[in-house]
C-alpha positions in Angstrom: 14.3 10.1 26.8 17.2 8.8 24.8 19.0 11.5 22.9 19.3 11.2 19.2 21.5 11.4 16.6 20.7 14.9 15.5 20.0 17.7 17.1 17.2 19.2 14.5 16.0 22.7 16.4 19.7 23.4 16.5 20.5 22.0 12.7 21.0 24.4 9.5 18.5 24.4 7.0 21.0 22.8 4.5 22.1 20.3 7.3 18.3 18.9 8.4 17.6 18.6 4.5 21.1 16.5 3.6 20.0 14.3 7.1 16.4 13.9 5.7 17.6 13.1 2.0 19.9 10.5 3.5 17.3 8.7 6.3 14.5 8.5 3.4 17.5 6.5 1.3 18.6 4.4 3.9 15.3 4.0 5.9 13.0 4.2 3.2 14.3 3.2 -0.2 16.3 0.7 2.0 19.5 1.1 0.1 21.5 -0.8 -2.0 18.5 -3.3 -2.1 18.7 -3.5 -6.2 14.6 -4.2 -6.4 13.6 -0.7 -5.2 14.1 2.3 -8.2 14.6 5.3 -7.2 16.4 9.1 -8.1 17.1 11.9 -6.8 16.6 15.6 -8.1 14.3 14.5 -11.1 13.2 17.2 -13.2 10.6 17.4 -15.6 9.4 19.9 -18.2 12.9 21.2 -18.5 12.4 22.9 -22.1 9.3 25.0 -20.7 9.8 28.2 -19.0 9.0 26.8 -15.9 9.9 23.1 -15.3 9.7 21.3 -11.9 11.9 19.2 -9.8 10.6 16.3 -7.8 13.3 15.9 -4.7 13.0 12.2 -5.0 11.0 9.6 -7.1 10.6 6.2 -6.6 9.4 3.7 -8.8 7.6 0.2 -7.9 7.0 -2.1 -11.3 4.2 -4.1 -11.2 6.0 -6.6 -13.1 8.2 -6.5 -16.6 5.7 -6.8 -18.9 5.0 -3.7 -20.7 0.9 -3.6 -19.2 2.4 -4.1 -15.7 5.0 -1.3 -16.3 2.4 1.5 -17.1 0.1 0.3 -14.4 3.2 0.5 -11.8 3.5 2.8 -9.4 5.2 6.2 -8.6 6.0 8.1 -5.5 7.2 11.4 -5.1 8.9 12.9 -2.1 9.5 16.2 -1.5 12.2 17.3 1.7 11.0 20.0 3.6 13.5 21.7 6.5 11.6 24.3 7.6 8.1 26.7 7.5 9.3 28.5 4.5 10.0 25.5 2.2 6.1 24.9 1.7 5.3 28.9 2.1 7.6 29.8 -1.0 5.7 27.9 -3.7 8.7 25.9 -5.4 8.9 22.0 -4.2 5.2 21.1 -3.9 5.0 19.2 -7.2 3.1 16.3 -6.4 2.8 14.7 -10.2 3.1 11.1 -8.8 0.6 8.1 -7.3 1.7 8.6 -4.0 2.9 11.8 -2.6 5.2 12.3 0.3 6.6 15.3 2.2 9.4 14.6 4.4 9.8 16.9 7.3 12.3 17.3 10.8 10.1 16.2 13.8 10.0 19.8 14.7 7.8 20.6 11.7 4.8 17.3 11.5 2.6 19.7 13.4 2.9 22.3 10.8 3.5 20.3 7.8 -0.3 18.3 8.9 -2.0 21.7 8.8 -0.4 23.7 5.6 0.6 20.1 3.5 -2.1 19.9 0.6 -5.1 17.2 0.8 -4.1 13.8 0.3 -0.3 14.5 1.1 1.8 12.2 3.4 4.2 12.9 6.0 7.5 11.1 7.0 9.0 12.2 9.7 12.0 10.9 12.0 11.1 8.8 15.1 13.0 7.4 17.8 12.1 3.7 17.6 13.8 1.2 20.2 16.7 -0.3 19.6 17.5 1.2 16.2 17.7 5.3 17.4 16.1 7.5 15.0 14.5 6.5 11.7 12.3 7.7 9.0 8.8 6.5 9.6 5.2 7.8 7.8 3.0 9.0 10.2 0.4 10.1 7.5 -0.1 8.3 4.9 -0.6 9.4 1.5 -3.9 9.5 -0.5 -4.1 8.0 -4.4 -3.8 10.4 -6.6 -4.7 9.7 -10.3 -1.2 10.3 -12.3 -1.5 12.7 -15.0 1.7 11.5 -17.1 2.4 8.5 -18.0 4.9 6.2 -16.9 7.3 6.5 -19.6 7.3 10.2 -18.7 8.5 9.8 -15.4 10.8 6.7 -15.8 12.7 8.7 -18.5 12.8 11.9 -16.3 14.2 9.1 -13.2 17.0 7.9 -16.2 17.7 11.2 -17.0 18.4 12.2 -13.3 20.4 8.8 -12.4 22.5 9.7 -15.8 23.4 12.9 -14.5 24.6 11.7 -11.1 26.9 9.0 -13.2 28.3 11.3 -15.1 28.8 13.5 -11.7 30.0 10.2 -9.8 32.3 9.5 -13.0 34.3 13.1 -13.3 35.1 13.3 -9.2 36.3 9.0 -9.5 38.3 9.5 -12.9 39.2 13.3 -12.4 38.3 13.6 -16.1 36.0 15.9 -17.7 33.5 14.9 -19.9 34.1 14.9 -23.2 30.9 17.3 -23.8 29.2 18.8 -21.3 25.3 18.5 -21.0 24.9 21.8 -22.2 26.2 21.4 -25.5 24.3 18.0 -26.0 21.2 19.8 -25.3 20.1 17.1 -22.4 
């Protein structure tokens, strides 16, 4: 068998989740193609006591009219590294249309008998020719949305205007001229 690129029984928990978030970007959301939406670390409810982050969201218009906008589609993905990540209760928040774990190849077995119903998995495979890539080998169930679109495309903007505020201080070595605290975002 052909060795891969990472070595995931032998990987830190910290290490297989970075090498998961960056396969589902490259593999998945195919990055830079411009036509596929997406963000990372979107959070939503953050003025209740208990809000929830979505590991990665990704957004697929119908088209630019403001019908085919609400009727687009949402899919949530949620990076797993190990058993303990779906035992703790934080990271399950499926709130979109299509909901996705992604999970080292070490953990499908689990993640196909503790993932809740309807859940997909993505999981690395060794494909030929091209080493290891992300690949669904469940796929997700519909789920009917409970927010609405302009919900989740604001808490996607919100998220992608934090990382460019992040991507701006480390280019520019400047700070900001008020942090995010103070502007109560």
């Amino acid at each position: 068998m052909k060795k891969t690129k990472y070595d995931w029984e032998n990987m830190s928990h910290p290490g297989i989740t970075a090498a998961l978030g960056l396969m589902l970007i490259k593999d998945v959301f195919h990055y830079p193609d411009p036509r596929i939406y997406w963000a990372n670390e979107v959070t939503y409810d953050y003025t209740l006591a208990h809000p929830i982050r979505v590991d990665f969201m990704r957004f697929k218009p119908r088209n630019t009219l403001p019908s085919g906008l609400e009727q687009s589609e949402f899919l949530a993905y949620e990076v797993k590294s190990c058993k303990q990540d779906f035992e703790s209760g934080h990271g399950l928040n499926f709130i979109a249309d299509l909901n996705y774990v992604v999970v080292p190849p070490t953990l499908v077995g689990y993640a196909r008998e503790h993932n809740p119903f309807g859940v997909g998995i993505y999981t690395p495979v060794t494909e030929y020719g091209r080493g290891e890539v992300l690949k669904c080998v469940k796929p997700s169930r519909r789920f009917p949305r409970e927010r609405p679109a302009l919900e989740l495309l604001f808490g996607m903007t919100r998220s992608l205007g934090r990382e460019h505020i992040k991507g701006l201080k480390d280019s520019m070595d400047v700070e900001p001229a008020m942090e995010q605290k103070e502007l109560e975002i």
